[in-house]
C-alpha positions in Angstrom: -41.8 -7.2 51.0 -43.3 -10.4 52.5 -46.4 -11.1 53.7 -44.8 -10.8 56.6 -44.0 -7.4 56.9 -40.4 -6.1 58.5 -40.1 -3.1 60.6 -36.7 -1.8 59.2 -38.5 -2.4 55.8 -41.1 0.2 57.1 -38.4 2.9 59.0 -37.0 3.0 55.7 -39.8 3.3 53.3 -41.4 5.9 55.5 -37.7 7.7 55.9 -37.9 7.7 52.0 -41.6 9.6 51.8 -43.5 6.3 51.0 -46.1 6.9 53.7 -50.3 7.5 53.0 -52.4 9.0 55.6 -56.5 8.9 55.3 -58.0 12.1 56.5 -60.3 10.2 58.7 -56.3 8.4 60.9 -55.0 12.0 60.5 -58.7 13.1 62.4 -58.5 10.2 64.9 -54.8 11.1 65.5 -55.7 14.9 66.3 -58.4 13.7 68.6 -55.7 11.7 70.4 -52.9 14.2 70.4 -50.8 12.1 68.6 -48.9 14.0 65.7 -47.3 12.2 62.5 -43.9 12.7 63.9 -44.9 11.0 66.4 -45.9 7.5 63.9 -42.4 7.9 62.6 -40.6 8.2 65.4 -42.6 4.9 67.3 -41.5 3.1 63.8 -37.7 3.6 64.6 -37.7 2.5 67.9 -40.8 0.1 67.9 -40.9 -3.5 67.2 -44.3 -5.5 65.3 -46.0 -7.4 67.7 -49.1 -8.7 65.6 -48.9 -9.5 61.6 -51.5 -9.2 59.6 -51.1 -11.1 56.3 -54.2 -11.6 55.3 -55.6 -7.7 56.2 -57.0 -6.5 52.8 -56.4 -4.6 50.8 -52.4 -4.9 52.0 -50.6 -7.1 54.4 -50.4 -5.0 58.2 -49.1 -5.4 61.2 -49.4 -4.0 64.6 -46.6 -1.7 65.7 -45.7 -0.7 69.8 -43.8 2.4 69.7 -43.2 5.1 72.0 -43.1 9.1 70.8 -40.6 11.5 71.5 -42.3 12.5 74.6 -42.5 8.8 75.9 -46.0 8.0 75.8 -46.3 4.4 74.2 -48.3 3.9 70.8 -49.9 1.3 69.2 -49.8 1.8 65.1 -51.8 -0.2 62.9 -49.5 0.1 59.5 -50.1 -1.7 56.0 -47.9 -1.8 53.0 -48.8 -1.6 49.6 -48.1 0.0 46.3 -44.8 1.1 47.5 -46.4 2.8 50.5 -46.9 2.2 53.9 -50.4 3.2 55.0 -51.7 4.2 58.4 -54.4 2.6 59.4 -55.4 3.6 63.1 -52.9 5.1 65.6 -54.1 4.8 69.2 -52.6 4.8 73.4 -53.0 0.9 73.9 -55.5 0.3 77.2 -54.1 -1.4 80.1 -56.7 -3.1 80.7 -56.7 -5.3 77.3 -52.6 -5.7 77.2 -50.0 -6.5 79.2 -46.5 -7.2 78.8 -45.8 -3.6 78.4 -48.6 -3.1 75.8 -47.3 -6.4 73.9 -49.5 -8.8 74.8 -53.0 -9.2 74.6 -54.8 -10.1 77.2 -57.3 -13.2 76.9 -61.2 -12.1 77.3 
């Protein structure tokens, strides 16, 4: 993979198993209701909408998704090692995006 990461590169290395969760995303996830299947799902219909090539210690990107159940997702997602790695998983606030969650908004 690039440093430029590629979200068909990411459905399929997380169809494969090659997916790391920290305890503390899994802990921030269950505090937003947001399950793992919901992550994979936003990965097969979501698009990247922020790269992160520099982001140590792997290249990331940001992800908008939506789950199963429609609510829209933002996933911070590395890869590296043979592994994509969830960073943070979190409902994007209106009130810094627009565009559908897409865009930032300037400050």
């Amino acid at each position: 993979m690039s440093d430029f990461l590629d979200i068909s590169e990411l459905v399929r290395e997380c169809d494969a198993g090659h997916i790391k969760w920290t305890a503390h995303t899994l802990g921030k996830m269950q505090e937003r209701n947001i399950e793992p299947t919901d992550v994979i799902h936003s990965f097969h219909n979501g698009a990247i909408i922020e790269h992160y090539p520099q982001a140590y210690p792997h290249p990331a990107c940001l992800i908008l998704g939506v789950t199963k159940a429609g609510r829209r997702i933002h996933v911070v997602a590395g890869f590296g090692l043979g592994f994509v790695w969830i960073i943070t998983v979190y409902e994007p606030d209106e009130n810094e995006w627009t565009d559908g969650f897409s865009v930032r908004k300037e400050k």
